[in-house]
C-alpha positions as CSV (number, residue, x, y, z in Angstrom):
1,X,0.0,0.0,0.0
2,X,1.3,3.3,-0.7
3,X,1.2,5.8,1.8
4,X,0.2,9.3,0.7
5,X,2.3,12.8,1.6
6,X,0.3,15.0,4.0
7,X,0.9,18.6,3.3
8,X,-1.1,20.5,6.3
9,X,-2.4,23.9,5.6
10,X,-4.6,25.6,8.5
11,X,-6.4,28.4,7.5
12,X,-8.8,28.3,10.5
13,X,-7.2,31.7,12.0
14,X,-7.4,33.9,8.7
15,X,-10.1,36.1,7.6
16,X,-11.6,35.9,4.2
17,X,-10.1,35.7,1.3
18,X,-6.9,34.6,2.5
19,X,-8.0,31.0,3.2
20,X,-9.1,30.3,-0.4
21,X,-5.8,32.3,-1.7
22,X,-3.6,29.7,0.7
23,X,-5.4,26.9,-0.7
24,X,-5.2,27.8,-4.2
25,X,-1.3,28.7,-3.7
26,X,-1.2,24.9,-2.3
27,X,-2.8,23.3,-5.1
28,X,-0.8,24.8,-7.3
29,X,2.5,23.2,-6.3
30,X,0.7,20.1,-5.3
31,X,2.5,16.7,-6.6
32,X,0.9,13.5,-7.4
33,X,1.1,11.3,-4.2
34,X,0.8,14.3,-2.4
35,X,-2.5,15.1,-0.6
36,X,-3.3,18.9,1.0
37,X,-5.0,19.0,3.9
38,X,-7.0,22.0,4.5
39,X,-8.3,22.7,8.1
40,X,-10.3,25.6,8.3
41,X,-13.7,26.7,11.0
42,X,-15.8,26.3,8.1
43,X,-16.4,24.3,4.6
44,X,-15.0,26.3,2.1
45,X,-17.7,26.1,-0.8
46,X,-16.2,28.0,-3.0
47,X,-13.3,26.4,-3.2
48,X,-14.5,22.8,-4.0
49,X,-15.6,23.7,-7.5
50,X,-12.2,25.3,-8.6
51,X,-10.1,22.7,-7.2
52,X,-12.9,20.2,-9.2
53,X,-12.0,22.4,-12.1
54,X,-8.3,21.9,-11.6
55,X,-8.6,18.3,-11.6
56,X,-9.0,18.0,-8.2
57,X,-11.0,15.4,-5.6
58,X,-11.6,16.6,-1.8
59,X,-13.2,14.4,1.0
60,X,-14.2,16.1,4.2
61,X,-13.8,15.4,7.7
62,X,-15.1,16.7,10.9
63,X,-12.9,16.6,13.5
64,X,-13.4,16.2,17.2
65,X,-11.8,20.5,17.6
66,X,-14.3,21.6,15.6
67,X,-12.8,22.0,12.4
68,X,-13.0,20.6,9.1
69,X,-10.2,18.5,7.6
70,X,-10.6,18.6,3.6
71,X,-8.2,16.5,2.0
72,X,-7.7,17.8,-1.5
73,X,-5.5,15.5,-4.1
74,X,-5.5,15.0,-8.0
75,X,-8.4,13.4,-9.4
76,X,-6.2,11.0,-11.7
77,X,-3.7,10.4,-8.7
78,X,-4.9,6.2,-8.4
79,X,-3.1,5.8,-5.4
80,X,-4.2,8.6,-3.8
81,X,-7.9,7.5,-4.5
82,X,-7.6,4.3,-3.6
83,X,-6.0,5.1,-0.2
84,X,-8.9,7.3,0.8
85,X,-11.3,4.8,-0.3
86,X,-9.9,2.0,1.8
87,X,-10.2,4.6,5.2
């Protein structure tokens, strides 16, 4: 099995827009293999359909402080994918 890189990004203490600018800065040095997790106080709507548009998957988590974990990785990354569908 093929363990996936964390990169951690936690935007839960910024005020809007600098979340989504962080997470589209992420993305876009993002490597295959790699997976971003985005922690913020809030789901970040907006920013689902331009990762998707990026070629881009997410999967959101609620953790037990509150926030929300979204794991963002690329769609066509296989390994990726099938690590977070074996959790």
């Amino acid at each position: 099995m093929t363990i996936a890189t964390r990169i951690e990004l936690d935007v839960s203490a910024l005020a809007p827009p600098e979340p989504l600018d962080r997470a589209l800065d992420a993305l876009a040095v993002l490597n295959r293999g790699e997976y971003l997790a985005f922690l913020h106080y809030r789901e970040p709507f907006p920013l689902y359909q331009t990762a998707a548009e990026g070629g881009f998957r997410h999967r959101v988590l609620e953790r037990d402080d509150g926030k929300f974990e979204i794991r963002f990785w690329y769609a066509d990354d296989d390994a990726v994918t099938a690590e977070f569908e074996s959790l």
